[in-house]
ZAKOL-105233 format. One record per residue (C-alpha): residue in three letters; y, z, x negated. Coordinates in pm, 1 decimal. Example, Ala and Ser with C-alpha at 12.3 -4.5 7.8 and 13.67 -1.06 7.14 Angstrom:
<nudo markol="ALA" c2="-450.0" c3="780.0" c1="-1230.0"/>
<nudo markol="SER" c2="-106.0" c3="714.0" c1="-1367.0"/>
END
This chain:
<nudo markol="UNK" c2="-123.5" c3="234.2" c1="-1530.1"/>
<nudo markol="UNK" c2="-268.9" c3="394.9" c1="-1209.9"/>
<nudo markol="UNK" c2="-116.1" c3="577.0" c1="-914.2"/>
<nudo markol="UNK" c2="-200.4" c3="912.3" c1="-1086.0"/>
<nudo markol="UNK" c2="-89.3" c3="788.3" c1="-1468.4"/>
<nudo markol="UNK" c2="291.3" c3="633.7" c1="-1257.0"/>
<nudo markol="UNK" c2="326.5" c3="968.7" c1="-1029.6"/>
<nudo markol="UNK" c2="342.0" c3="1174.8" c1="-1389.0"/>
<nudo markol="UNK" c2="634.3" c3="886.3" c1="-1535.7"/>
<nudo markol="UNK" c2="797.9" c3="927.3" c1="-1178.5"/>
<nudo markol="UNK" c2="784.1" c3="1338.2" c1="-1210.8"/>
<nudo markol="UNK" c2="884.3" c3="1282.9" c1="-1534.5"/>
<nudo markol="UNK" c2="1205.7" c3="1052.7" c1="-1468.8"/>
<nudo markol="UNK" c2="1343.9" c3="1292.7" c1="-1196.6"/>
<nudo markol="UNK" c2="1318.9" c3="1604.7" c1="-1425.6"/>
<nudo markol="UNK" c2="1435.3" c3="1383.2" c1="-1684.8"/>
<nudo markol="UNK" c2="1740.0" c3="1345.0" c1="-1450.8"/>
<nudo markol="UNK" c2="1803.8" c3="1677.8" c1="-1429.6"/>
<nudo markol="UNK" c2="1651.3" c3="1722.1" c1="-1012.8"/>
<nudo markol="UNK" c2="1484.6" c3="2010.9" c1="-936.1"/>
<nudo markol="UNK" c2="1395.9" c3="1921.1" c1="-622.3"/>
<nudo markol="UNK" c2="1367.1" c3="1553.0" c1="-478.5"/>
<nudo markol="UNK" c2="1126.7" c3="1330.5" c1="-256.8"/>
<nudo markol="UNK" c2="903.4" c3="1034.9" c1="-264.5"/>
<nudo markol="UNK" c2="890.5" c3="725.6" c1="-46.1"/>
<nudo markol="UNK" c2="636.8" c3="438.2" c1="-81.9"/>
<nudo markol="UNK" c2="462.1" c3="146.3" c1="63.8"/>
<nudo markol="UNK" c2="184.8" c3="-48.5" c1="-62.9"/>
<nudo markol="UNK" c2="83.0" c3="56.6" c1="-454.0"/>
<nudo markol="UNK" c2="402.2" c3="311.9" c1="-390.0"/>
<nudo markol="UNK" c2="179.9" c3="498.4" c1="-132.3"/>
<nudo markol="UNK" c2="-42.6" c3="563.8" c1="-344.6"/>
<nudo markol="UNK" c2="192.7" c3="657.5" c1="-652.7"/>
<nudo markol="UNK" c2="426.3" c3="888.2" c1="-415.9"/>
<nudo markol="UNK" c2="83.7" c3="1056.5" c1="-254.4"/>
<nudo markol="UNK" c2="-25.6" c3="1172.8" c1="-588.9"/>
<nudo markol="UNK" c2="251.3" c3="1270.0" c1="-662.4"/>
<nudo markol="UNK" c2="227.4" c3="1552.2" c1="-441.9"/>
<nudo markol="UNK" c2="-87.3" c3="1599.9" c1="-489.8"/>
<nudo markol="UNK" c2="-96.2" c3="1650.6" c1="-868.3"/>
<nudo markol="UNK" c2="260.3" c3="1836.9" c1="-886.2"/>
<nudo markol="UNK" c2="397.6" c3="1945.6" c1="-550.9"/>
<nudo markol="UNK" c2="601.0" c3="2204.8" c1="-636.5"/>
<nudo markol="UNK" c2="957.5" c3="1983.2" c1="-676.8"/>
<nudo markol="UNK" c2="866.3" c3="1764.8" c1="-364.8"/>
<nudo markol="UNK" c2="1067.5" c3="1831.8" c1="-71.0"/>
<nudo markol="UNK" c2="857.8" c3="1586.3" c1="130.5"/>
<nudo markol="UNK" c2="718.5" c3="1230.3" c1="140.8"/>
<nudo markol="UNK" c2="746.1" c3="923.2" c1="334.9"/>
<nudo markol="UNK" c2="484.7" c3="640.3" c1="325.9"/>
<nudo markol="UNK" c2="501.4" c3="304.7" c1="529.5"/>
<nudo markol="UNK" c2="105.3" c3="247.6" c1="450.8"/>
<nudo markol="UNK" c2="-194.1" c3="469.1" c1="378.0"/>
<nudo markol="UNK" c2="-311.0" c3="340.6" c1="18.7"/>
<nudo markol="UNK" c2="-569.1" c3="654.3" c1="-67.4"/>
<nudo markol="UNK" c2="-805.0" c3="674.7" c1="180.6"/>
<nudo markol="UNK" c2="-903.7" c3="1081.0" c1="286.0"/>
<nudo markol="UNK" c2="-1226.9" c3="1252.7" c1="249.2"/>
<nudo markol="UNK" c2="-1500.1" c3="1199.1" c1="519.6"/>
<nudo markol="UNK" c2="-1815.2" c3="1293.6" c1="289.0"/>
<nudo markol="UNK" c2="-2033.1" c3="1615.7" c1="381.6"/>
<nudo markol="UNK" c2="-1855.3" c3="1916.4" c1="552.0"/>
<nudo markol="UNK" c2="-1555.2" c3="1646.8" c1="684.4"/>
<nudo markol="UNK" c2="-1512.3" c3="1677.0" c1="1067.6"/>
<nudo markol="UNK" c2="-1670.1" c3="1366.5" c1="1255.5"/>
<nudo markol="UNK" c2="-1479.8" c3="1086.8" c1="1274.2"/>
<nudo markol="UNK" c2="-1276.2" c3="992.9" c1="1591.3"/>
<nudo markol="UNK" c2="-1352.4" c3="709.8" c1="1820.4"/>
<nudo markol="UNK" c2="-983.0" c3="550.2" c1="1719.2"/>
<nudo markol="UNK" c2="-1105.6" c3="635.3" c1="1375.2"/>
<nudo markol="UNK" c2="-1428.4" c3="457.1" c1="1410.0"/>
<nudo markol="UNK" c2="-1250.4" c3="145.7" c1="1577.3"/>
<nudo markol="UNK" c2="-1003.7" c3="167.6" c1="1305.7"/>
<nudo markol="UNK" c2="-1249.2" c3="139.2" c1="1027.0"/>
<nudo markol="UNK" c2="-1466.9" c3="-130.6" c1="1175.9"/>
<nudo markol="UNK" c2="-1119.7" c3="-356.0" c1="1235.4"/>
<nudo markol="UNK" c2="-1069.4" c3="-248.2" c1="859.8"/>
<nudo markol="UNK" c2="-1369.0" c3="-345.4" c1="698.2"/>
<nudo markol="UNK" c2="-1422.8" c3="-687.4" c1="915.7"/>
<nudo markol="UNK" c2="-1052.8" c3="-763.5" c1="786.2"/>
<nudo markol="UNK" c2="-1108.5" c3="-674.3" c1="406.6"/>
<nudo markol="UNK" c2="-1447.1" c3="-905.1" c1="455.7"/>
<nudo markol="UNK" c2="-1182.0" c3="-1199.8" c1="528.4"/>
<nudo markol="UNK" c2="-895.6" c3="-1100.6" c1="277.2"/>
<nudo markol="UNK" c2="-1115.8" c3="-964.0" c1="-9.9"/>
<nudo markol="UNK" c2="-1113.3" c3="-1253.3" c1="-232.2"/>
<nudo markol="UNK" c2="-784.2" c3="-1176.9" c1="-406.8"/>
<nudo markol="UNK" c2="-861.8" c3="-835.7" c1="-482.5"/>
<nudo markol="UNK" c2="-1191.4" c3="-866.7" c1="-638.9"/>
<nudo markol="UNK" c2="-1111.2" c3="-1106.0" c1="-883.1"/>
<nudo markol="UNK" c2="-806.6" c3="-912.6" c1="-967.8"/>
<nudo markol="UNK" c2="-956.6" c3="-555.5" c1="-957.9"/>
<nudo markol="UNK" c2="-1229.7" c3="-719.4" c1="-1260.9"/>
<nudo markol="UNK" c2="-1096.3" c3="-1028.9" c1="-1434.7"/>
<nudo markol="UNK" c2="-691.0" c3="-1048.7" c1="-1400.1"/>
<nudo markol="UNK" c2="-650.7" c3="-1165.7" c1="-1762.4"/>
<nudo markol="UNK" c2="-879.2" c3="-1452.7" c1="-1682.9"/>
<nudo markol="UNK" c2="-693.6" c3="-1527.5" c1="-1332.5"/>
<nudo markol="UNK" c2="-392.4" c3="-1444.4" c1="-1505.6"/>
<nudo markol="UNK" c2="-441.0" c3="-1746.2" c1="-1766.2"/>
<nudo markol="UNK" c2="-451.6" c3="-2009.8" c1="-1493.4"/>
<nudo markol="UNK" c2="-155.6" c3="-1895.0" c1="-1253.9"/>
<nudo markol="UNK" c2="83.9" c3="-1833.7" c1="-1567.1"/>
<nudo markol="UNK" c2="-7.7" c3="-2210.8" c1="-1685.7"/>
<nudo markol="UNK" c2="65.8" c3="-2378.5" c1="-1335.7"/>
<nudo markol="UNK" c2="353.6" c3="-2327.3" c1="-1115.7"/>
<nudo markol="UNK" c2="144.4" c3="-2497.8" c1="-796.1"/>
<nudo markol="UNK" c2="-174.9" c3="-2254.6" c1="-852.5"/>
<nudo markol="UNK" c2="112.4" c3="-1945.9" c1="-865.7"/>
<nudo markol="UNK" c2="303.6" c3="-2057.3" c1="-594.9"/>
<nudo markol="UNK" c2="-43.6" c3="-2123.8" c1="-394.3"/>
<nudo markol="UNK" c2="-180.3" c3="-1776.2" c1="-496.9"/>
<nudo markol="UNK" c2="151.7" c3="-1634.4" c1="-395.3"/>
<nudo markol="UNK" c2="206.6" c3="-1770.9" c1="-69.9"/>
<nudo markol="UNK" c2="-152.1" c3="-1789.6" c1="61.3"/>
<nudo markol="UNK" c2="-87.3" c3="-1395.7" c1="116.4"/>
<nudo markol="UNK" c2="246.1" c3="-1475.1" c1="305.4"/>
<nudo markol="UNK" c2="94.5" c3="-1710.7" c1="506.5"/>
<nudo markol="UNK" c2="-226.6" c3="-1468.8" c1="572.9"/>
<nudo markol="UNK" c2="-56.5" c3="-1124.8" c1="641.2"/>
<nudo markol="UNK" c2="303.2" c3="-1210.8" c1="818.5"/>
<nudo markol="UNK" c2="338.9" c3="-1263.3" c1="1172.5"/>
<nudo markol="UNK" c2="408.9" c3="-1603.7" c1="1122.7"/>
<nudo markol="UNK" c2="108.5" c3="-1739.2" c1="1316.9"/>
<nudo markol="UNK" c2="0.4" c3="-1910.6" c1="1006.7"/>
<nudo markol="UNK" c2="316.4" c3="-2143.9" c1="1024.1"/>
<nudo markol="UNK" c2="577.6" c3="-1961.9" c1="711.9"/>
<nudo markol="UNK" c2="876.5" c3="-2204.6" c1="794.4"/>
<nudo markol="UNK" c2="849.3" c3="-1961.2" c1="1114.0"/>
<nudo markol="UNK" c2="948.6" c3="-1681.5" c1="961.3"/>
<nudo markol="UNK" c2="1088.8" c3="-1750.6" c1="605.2"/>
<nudo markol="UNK" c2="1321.8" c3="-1988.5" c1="468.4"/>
<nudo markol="UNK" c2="1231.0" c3="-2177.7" c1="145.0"/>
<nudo markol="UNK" c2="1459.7" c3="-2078.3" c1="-50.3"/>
<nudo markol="UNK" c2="1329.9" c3="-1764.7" c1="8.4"/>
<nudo markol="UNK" c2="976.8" c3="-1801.3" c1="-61.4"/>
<nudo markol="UNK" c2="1104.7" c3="-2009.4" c1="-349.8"/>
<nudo markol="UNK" c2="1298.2" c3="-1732.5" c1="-504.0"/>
<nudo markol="UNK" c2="977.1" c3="-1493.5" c1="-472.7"/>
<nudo markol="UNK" c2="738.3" c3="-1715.2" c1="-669.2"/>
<nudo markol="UNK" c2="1035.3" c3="-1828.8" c1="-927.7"/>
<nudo markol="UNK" c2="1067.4" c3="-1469.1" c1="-1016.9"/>
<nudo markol="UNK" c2="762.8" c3="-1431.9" c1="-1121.9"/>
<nudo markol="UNK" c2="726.4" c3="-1748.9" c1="-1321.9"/>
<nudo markol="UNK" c2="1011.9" c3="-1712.9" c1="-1541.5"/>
<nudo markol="UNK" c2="959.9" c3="-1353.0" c1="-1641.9"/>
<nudo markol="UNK" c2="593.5" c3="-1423.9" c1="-1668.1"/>
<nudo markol="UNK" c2="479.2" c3="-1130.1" c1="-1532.9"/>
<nudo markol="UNK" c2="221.0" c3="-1223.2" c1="-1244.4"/>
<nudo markol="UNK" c2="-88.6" c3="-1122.9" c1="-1509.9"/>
<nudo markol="UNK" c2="38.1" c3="-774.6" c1="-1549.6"/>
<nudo markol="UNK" c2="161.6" c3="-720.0" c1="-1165.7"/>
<nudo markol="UNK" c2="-244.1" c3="-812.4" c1="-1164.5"/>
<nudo markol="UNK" c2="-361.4" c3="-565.8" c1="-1409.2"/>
<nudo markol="UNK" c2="-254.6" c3="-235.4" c1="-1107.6"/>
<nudo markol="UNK" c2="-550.5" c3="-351.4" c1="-882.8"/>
<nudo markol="UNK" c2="-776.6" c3="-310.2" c1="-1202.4"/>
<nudo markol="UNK" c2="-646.1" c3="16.6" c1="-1348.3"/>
<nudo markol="UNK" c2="-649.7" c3="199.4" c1="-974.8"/>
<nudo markol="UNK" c2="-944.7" c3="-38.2" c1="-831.3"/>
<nudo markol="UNK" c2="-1189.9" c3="-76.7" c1="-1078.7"/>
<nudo markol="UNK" c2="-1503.7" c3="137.2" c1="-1049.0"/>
<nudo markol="UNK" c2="-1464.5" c3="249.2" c1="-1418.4"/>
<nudo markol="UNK" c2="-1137.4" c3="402.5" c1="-1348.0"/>
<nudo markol="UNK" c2="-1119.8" c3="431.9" c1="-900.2"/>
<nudo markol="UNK" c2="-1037.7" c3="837.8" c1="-832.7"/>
<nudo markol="UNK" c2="-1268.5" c3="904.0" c1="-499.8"/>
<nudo markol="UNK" c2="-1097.7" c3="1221.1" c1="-349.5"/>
<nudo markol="UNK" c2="-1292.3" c3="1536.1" c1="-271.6"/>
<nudo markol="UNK" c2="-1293.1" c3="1784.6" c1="44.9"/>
<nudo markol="UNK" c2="-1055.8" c3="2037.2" c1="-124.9"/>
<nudo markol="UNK" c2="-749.4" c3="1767.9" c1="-195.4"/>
<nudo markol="UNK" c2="-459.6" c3="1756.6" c1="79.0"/>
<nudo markol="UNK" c2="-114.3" c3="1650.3" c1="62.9"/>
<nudo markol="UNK" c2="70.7" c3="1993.7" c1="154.2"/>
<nudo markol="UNK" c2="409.6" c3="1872.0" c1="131.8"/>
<nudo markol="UNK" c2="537.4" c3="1763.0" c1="430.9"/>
<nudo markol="UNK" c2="470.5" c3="1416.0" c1="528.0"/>
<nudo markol="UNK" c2="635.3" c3="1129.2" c1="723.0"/>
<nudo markol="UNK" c2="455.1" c3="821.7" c1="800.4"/>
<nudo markol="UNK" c2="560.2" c3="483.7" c1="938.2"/>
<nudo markol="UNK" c2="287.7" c3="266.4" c1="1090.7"/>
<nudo markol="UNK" c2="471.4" c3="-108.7" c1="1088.8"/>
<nudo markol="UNK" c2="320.8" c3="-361.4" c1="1302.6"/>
<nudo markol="UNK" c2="185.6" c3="-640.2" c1="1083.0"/>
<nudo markol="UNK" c2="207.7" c3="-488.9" c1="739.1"/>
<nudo markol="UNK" c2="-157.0" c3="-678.7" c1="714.3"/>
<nudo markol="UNK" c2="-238.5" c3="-881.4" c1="1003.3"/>
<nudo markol="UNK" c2="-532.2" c3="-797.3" c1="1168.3"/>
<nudo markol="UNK" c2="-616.1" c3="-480.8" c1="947.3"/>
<nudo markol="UNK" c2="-584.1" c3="-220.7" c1="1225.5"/>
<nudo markol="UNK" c2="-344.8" c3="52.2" c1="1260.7"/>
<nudo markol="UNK" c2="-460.1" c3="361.2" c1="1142.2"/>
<nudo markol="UNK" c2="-459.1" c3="668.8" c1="1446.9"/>
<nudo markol="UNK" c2="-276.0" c3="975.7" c1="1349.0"/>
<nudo markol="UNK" c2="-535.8" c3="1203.5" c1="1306.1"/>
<nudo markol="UNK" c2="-690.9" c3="922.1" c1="1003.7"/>
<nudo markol="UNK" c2="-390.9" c3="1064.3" c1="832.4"/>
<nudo markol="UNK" c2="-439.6" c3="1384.9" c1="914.6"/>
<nudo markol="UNK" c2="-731.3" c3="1402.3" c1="745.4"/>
<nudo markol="UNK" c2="-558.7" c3="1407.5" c1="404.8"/>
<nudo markol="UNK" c2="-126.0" c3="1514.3" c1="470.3"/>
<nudo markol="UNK" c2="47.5" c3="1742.1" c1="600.5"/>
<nudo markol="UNK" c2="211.8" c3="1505.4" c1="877.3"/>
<nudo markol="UNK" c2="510.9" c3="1617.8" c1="1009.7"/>
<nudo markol="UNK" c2="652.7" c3="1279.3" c1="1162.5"/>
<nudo markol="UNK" c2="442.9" c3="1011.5" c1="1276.4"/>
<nudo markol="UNK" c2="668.7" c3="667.8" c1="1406.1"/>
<nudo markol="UNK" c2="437.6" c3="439.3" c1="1567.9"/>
<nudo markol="UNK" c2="591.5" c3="62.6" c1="1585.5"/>
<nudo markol="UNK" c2="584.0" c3="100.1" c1="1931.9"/>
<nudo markol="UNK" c2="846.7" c3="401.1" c1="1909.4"/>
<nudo markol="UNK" c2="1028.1" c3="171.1" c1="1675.0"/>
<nudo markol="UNK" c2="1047.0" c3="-133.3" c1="1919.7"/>
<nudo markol="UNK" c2="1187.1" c3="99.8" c1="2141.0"/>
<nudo markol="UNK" c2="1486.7" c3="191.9" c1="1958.8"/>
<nudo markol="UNK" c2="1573.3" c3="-188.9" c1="1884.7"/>
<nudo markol="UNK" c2="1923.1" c3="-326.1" c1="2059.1"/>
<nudo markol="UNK" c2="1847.8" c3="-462.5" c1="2412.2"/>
<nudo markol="UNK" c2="1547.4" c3="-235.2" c1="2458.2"/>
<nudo markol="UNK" c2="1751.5" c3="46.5" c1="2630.1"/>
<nudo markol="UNK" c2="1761.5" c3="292.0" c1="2340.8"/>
END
């Protein structure tokens, strides 16, 4: 159930539907689903938003060298992933066996849960901060009772594992026309990727950098 094996179901639904033409939006996993999307069948896509860039663009033999705000951006990237890579491994190889232990014990799934809210909000490592309880409650009690954190596992294995990861080549680009918001804090400390990272692999046609955002906020004289 990968990004490519989801953007057919997705293509599927919508024709399904009876829409001829109709776009994509998607953050996170959703990035990924909505860029293949267009890459595998553009022809219905009117465009695509993202609020993340899941696929990562070509930069083997022939790409143009990389940027210094692309270099910076990678280095921030990989020194964060060395930190926050723990998770992902384990679930990328072994999320039946992981899968096992958080299903059995509501304090190991609300601890697996929440580390990541804790890590990658701007809550200065302090969640009461930010989010209420009942909130935080509510996210970890949805998963328990529909037992369901094993299979939300099983994504980072079909798209991450090396027996199944899709490496893109030189020719593939997103033609359809592309939007892209770059949120402040979507991972703490991962680095924001510059435009021209993006441009690498879509056709970007609106770029809104947080600090455009911030600027459009009450009180802030938009």
């Amino acid at each position: 159930m990968n990004y490519q094996h989801v953007a057919g179901l997705w293509h599927r639904l919508m024709r399904g539907l009876g829409y001829e033409r109709y776009g994509a939006q998607g953050g996170d996993f959703g990035a990924g689903v909505a860029t293949f999307m267009a890459l595998t069948d553009p022809e219905p896509m009117i465009g695509v938003h993202l609020s993340n860039l899941e696929i990562a663009p070509y930069t083997g033999p022939g790409a143009r060298p990389l940027s210094a705000a692309e270099t910076t951006y990678r280095e921030r990237n990989a020194a964060f992933w060395q930190e926050e890579y723990g998770y992902k491994a384990i679930q990328s190889t072994k999320p039946q066996t992981l899968g096992y232990g958080l299903n059995d014990s509501p304090a190991g799934l609300a601890a697996w849960i929440l580390e990541k809210w804790r890590s990658w909000a701007d809550s200065r490592g302090n969640l009461d901060q930010r989010f209420s309880r009942d909130f935080l409650l509510t996210t970890v009690t949805l998963y328990w009772v529909t037992q369901t954190i094993t299979s939300s596992m099983r994504d980072y294995f079909d798209n991450d594992n090396r027996r199944f990861r899709v490496t893109l080549g030189p020719q593939e680009f997103v033609k359809v026309p592309t939007g892209i918001a770059v949120f402040a804090n979507t991972f703490v400390d991962e680095g924001t990727p510059p435009r021209e990272w993006a441009e690498r692999l879509y056709n970007v046609r609106r770029w809104t950098p947080d600090a455009e955002r911030r600027a459009l906020r009450p009180g802030r004289g938009a």
